[in-house]
mmCIF entry with sequence, helices, sheets and N, C-alpha, C, O atoms, coordinates in Angstrom:
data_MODEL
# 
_entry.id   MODEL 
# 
_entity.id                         1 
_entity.type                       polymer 
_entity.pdbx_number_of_molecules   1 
# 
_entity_poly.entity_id                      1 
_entity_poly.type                           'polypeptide(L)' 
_entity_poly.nstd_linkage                   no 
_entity_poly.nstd_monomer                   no 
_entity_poly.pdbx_seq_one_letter_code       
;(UNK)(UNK)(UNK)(UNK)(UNK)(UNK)(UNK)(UNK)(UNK)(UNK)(UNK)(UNK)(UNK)(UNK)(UNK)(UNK)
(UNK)(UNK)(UNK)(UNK)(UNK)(UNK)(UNK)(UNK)(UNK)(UNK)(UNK)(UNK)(UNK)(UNK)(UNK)(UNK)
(UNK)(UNK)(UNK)(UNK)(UNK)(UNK)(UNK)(UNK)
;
_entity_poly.pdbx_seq_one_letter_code_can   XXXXXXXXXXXXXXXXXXXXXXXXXXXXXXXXXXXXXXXX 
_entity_poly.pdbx_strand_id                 A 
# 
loop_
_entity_poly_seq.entity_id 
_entity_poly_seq.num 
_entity_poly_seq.mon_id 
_entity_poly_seq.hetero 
1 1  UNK n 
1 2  UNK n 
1 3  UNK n 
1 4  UNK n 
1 5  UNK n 
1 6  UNK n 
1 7  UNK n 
1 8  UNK n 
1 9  UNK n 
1 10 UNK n 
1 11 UNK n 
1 12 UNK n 
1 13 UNK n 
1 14 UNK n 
1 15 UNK n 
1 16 UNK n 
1 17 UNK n 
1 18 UNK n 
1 19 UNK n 
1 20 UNK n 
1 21 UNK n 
1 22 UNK n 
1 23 UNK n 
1 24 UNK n 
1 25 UNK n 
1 26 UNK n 
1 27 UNK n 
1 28 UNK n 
1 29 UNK n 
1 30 UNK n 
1 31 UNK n 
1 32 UNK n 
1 33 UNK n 
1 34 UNK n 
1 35 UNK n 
1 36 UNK n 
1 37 UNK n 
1 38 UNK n 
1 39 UNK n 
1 40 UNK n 
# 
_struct_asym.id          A 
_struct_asym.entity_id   1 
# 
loop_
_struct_conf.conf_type_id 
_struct_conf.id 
_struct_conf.pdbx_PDB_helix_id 
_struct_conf.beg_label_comp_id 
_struct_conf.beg_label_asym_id 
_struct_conf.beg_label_seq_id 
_struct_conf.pdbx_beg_PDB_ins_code 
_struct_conf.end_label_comp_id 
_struct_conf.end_label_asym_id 
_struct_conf.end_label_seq_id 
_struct_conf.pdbx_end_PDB_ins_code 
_struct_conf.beg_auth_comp_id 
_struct_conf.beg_auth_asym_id 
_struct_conf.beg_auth_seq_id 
_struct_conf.end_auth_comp_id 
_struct_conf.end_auth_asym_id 
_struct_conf.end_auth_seq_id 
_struct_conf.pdbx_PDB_helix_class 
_struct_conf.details 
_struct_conf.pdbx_PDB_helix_length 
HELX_P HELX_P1 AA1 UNK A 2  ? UNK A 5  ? UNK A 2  UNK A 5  1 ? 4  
HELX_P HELX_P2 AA2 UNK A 7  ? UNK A 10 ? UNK A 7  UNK A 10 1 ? 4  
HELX_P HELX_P3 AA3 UNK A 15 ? UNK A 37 ? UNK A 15 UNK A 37 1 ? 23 
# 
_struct_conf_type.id          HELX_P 
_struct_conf_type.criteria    ? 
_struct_conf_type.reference   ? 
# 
loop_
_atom_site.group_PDB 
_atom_site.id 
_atom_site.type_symbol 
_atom_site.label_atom_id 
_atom_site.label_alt_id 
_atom_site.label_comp_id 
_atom_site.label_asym_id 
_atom_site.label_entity_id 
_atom_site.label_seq_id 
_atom_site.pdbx_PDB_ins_code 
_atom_site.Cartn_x 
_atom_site.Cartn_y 
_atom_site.Cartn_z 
_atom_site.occupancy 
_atom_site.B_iso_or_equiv 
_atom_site.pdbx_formal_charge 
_atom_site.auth_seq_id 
_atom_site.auth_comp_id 
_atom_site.auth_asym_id 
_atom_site.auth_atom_id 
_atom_site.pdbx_PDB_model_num 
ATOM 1   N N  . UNK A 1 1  ? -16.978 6.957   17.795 1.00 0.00 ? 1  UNK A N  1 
ATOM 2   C CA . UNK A 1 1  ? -16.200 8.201   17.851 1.00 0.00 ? 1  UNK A CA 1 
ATOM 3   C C  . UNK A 1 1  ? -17.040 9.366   18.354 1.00 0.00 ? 1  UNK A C  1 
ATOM 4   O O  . UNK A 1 1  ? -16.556 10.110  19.206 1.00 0.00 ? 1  UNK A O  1 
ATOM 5   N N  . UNK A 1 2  ? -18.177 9.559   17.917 1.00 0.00 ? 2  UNK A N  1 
ATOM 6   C CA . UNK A 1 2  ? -19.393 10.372  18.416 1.00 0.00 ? 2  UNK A CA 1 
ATOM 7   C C  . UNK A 1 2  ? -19.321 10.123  19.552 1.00 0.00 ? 2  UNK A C  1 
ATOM 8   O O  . UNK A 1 2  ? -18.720 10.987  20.190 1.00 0.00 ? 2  UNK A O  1 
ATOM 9   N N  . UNK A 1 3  ? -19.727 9.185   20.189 1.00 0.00 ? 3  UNK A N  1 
ATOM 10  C CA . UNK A 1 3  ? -20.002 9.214   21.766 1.00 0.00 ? 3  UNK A CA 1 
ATOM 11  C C  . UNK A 1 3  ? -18.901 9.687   22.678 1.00 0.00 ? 3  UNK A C  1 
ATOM 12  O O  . UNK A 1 3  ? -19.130 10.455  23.612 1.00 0.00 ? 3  UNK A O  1 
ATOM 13  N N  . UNK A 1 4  ? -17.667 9.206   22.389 1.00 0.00 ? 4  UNK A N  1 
ATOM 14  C CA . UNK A 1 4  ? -16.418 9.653   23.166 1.00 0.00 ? 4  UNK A CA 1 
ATOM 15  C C  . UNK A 1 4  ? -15.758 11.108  22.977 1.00 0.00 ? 4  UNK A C  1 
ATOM 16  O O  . UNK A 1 4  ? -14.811 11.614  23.580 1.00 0.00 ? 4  UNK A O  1 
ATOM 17  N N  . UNK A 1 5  ? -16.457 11.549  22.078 1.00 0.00 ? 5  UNK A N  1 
ATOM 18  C CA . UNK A 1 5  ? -16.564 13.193  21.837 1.00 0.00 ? 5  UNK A CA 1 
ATOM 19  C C  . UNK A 1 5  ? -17.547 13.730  22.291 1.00 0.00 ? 5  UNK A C  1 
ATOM 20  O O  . UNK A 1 5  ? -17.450 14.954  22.378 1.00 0.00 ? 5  UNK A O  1 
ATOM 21  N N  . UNK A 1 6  ? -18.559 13.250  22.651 1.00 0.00 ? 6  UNK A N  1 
ATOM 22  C CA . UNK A 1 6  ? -19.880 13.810  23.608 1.00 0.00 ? 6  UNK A CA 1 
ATOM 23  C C  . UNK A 1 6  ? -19.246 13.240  25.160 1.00 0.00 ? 6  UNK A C  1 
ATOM 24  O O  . UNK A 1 6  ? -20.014 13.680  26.016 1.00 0.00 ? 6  UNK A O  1 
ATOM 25  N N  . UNK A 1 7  ? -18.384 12.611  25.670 1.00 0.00 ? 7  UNK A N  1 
ATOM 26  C CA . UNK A 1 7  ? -18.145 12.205  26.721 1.00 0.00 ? 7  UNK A CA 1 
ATOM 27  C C  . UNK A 1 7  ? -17.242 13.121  27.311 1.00 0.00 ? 7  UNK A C  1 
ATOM 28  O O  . UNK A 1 7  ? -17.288 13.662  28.415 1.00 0.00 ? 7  UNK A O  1 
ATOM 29  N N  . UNK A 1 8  ? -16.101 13.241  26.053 1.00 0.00 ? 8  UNK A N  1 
ATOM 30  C CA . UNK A 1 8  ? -14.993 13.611  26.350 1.00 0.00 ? 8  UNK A CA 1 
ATOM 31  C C  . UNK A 1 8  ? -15.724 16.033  26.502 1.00 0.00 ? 8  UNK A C  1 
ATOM 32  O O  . UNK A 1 8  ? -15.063 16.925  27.034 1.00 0.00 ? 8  UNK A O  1 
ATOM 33  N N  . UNK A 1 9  ? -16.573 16.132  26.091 1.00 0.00 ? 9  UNK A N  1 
ATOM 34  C CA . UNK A 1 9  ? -17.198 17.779  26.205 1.00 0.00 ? 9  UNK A CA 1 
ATOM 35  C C  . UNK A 1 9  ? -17.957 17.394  27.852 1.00 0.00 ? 9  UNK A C  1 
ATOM 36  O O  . UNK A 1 9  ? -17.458 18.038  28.775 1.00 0.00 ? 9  UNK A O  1 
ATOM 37  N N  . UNK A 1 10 ? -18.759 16.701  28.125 1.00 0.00 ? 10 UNK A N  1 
ATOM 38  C CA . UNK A 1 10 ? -19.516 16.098  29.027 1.00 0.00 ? 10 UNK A CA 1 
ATOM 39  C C  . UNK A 1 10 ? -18.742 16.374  30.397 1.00 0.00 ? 10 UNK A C  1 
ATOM 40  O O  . UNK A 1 10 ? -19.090 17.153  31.284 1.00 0.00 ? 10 UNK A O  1 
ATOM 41  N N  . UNK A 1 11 ? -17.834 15.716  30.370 1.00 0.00 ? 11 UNK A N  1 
ATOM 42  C CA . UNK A 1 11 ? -16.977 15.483  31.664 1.00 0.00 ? 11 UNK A CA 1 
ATOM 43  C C  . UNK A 1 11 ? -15.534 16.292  31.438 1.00 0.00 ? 11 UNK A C  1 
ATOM 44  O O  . UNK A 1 11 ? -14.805 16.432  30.457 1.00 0.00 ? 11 UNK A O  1 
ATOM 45  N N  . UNK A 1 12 ? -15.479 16.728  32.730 1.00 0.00 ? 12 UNK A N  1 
ATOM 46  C CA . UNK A 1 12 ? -14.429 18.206  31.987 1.00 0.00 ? 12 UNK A CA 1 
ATOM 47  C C  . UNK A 1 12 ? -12.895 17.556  32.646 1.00 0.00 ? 12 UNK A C  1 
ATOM 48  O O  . UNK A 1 12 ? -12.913 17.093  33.786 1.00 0.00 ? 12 UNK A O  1 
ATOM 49  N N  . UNK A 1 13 ? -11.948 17.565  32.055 1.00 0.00 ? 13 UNK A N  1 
ATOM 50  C CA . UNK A 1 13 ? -10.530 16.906  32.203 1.00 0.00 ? 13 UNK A CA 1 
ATOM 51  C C  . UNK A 1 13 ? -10.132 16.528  33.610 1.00 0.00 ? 13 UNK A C  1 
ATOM 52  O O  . UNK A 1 13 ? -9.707  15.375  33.683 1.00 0.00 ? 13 UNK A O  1 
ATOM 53  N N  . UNK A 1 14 ? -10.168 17.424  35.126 1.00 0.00 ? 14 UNK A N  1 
ATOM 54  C CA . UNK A 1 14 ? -10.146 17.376  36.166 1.00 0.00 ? 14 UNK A CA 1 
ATOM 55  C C  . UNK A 1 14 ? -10.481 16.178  36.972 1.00 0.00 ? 14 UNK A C  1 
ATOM 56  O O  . UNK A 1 14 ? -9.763  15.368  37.559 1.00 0.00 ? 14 UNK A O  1 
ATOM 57  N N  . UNK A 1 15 ? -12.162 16.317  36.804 1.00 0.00 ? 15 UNK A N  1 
ATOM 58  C CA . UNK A 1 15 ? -13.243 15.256  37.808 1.00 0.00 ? 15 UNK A CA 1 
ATOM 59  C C  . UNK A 1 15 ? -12.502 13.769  37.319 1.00 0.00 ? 15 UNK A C  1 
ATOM 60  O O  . UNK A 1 15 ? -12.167 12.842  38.057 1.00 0.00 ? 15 UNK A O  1 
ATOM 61  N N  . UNK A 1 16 ? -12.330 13.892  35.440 1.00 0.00 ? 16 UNK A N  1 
ATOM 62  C CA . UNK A 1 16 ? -11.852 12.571  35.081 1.00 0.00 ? 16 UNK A CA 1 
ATOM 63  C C  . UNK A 1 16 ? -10.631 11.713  35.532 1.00 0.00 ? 16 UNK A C  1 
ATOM 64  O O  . UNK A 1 16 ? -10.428 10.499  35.493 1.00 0.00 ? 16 UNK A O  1 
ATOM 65  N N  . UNK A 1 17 ? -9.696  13.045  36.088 1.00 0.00 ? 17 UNK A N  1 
ATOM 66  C CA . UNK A 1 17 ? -8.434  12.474  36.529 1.00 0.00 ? 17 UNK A CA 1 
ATOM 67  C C  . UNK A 1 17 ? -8.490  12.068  37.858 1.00 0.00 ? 17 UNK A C  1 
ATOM 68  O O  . UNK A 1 17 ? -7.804  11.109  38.213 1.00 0.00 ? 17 UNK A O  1 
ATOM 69  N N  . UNK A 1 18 ? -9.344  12.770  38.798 1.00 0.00 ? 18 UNK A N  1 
ATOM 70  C CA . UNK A 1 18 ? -9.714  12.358  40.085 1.00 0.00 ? 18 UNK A CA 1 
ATOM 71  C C  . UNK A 1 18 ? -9.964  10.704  40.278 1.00 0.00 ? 18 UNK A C  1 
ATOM 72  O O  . UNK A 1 18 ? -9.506  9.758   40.919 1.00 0.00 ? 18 UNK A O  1 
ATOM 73  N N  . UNK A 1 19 ? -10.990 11.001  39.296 1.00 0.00 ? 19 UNK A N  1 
ATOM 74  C CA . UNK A 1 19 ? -11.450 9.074   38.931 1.00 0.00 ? 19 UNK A CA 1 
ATOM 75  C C  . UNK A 1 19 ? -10.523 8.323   38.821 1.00 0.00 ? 19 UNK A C  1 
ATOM 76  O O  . UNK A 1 19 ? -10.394 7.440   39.670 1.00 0.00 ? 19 UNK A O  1 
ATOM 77  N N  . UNK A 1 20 ? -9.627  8.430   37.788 1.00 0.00 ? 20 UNK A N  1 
ATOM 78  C CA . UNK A 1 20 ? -8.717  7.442   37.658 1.00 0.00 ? 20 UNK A CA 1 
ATOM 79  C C  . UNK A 1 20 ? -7.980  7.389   38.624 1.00 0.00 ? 20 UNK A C  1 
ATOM 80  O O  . UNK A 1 20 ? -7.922  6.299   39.192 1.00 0.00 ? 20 UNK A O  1 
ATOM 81  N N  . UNK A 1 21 ? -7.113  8.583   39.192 1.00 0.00 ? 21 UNK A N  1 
ATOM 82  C CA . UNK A 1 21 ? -6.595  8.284   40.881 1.00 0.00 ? 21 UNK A CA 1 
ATOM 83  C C  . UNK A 1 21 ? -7.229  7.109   41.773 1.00 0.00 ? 21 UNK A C  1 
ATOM 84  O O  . UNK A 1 21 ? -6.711  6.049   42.126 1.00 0.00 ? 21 UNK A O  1 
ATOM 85  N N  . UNK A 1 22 ? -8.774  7.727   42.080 1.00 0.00 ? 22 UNK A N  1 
ATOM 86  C CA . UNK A 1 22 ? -8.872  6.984   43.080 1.00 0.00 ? 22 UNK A CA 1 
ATOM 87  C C  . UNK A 1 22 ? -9.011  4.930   42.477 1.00 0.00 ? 22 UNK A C  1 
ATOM 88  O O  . UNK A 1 22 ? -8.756  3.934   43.153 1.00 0.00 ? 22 UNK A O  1 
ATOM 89  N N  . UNK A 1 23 ? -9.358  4.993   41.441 1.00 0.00 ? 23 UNK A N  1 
ATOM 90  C CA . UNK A 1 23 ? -9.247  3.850   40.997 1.00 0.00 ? 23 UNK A CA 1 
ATOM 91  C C  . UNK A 1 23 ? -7.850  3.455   40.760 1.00 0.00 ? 23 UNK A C  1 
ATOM 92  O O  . UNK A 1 23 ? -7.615  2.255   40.614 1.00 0.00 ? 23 UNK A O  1 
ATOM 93  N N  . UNK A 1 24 ? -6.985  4.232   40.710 1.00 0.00 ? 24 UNK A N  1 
ATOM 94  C CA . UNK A 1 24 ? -5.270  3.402   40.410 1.00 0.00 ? 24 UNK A CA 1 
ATOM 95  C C  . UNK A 1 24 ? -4.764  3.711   41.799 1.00 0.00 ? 24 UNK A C  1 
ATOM 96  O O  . UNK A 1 24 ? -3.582  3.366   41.792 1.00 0.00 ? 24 UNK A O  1 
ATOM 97  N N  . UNK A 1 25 ? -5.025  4.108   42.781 1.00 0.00 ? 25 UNK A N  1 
ATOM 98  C CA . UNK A 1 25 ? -4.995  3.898   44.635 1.00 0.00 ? 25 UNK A CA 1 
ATOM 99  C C  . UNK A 1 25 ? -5.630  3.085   45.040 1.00 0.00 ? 25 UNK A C  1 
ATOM 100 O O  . UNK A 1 25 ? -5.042  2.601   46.007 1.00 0.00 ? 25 UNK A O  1 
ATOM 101 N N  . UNK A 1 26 ? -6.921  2.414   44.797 1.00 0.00 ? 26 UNK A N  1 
ATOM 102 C CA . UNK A 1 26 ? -7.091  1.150   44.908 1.00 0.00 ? 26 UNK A CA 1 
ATOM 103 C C  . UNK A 1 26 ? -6.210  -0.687  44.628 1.00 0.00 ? 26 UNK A C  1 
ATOM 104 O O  . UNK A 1 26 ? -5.940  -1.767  45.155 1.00 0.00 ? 26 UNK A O  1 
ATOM 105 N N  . UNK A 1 27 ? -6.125  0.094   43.466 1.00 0.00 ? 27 UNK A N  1 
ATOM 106 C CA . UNK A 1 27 ? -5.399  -1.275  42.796 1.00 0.00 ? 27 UNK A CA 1 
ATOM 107 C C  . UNK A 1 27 ? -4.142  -1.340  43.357 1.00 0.00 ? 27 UNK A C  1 
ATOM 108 O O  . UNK A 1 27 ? -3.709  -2.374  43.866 1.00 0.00 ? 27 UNK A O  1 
ATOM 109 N N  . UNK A 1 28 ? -3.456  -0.183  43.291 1.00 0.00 ? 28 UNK A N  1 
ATOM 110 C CA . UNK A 1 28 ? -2.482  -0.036  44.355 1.00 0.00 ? 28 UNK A CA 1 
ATOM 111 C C  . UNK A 1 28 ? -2.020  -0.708  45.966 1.00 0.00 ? 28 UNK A C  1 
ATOM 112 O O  . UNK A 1 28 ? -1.156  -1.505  46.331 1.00 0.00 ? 28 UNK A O  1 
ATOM 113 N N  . UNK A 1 29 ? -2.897  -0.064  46.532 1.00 0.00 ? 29 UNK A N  1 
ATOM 114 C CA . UNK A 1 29 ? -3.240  -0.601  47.589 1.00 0.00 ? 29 UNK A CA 1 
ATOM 115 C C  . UNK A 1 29 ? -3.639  -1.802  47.657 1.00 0.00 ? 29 UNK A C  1 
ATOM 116 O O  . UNK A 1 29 ? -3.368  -2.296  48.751 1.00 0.00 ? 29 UNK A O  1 
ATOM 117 N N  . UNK A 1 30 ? -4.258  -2.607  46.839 1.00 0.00 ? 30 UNK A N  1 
ATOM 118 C CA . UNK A 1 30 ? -4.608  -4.137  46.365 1.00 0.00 ? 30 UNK A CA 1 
ATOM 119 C C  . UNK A 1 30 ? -3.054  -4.961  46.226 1.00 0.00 ? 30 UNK A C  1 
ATOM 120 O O  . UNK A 1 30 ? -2.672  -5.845  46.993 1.00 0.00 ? 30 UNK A O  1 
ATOM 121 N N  . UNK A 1 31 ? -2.344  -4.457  45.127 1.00 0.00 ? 31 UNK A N  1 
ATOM 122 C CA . UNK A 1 31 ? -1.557  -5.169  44.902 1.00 0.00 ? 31 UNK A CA 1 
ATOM 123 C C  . UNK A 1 31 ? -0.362  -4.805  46.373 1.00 0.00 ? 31 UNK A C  1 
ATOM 124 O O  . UNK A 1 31 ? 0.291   -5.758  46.797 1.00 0.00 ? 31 UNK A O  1 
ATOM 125 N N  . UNK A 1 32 ? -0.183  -3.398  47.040 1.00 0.00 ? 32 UNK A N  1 
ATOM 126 C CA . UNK A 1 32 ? 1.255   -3.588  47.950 1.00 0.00 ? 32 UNK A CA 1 
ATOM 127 C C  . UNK A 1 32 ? 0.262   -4.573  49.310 1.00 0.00 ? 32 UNK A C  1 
ATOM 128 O O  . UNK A 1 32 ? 0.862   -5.459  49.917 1.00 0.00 ? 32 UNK A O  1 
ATOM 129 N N  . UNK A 1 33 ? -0.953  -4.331  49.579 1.00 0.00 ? 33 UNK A N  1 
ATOM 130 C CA . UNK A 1 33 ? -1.017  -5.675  51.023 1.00 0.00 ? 33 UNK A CA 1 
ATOM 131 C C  . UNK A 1 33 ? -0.814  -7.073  50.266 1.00 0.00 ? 33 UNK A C  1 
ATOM 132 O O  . UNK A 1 33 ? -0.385  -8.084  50.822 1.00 0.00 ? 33 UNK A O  1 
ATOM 133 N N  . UNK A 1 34 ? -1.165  -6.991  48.987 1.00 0.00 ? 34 UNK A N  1 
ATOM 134 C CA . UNK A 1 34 ? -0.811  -8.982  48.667 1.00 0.00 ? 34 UNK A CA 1 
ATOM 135 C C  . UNK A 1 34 ? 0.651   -8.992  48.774 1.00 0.00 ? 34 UNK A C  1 
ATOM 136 O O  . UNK A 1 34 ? 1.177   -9.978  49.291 1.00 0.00 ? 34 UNK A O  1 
ATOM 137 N N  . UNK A 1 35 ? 1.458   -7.915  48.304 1.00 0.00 ? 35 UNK A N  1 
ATOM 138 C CA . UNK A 1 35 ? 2.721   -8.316  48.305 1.00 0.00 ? 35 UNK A CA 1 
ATOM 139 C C  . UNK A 1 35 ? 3.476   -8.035  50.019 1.00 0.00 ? 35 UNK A C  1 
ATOM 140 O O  . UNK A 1 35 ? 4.677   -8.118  50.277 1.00 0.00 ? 35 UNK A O  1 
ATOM 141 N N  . UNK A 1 36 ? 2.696   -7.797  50.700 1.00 0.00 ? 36 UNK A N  1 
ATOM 142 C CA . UNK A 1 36 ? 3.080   -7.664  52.147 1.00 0.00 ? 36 UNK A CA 1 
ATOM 143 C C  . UNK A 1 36 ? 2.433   -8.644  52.676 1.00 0.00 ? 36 UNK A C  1 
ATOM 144 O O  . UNK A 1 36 ? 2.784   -8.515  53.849 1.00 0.00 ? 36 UNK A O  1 
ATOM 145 N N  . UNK A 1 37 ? 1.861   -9.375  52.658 1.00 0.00 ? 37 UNK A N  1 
ATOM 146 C CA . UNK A 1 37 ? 1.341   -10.514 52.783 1.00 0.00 ? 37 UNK A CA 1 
ATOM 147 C C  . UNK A 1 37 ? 1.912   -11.633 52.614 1.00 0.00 ? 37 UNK A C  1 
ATOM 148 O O  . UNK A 1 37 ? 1.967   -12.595 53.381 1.00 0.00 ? 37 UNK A O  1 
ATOM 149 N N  . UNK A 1 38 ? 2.449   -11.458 51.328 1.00 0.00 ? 38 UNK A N  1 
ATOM 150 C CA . UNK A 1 38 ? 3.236   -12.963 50.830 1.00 0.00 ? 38 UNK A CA 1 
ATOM 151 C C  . UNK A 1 38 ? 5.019   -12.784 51.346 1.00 0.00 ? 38 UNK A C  1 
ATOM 152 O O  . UNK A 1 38 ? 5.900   -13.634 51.213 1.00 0.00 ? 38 UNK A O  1 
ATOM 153 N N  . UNK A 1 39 ? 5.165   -11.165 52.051 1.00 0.00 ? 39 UNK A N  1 
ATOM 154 C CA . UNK A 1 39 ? 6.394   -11.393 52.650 1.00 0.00 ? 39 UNK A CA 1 
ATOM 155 C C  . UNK A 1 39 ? 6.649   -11.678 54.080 1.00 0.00 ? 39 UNK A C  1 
ATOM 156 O O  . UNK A 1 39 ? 7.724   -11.679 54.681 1.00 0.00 ? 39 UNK A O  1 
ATOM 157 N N  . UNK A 1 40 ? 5.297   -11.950 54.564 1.00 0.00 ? 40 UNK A N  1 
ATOM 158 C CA . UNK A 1 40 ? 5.432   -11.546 56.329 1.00 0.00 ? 40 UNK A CA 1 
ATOM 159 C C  . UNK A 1 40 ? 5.198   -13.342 56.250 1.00 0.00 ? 40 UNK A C  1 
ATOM 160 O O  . UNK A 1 40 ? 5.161   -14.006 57.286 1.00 0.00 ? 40 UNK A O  1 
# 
């Protein structure tokens, strides 16, 4: 609980959401070419 309260002061709400974007636009992009793939 300590650490994720030193993480969560550490890294300020913004930069964190950036992150997860570009990591859930990846996966994204992962999963629509397999599924364009398996339709062509």
């Amino acid at each position: 609980m300590k650490m994720m309260k030193i993480i969560k002061m550490k890294v300020n709400n913004r930069t964190f959401f950036i992150y997860l974007a570009k990591i859930y636009m990846k996966i994204h992009k992962y999963f629509i070419s397999r599924l364009y793939k398996r339709n062509v």
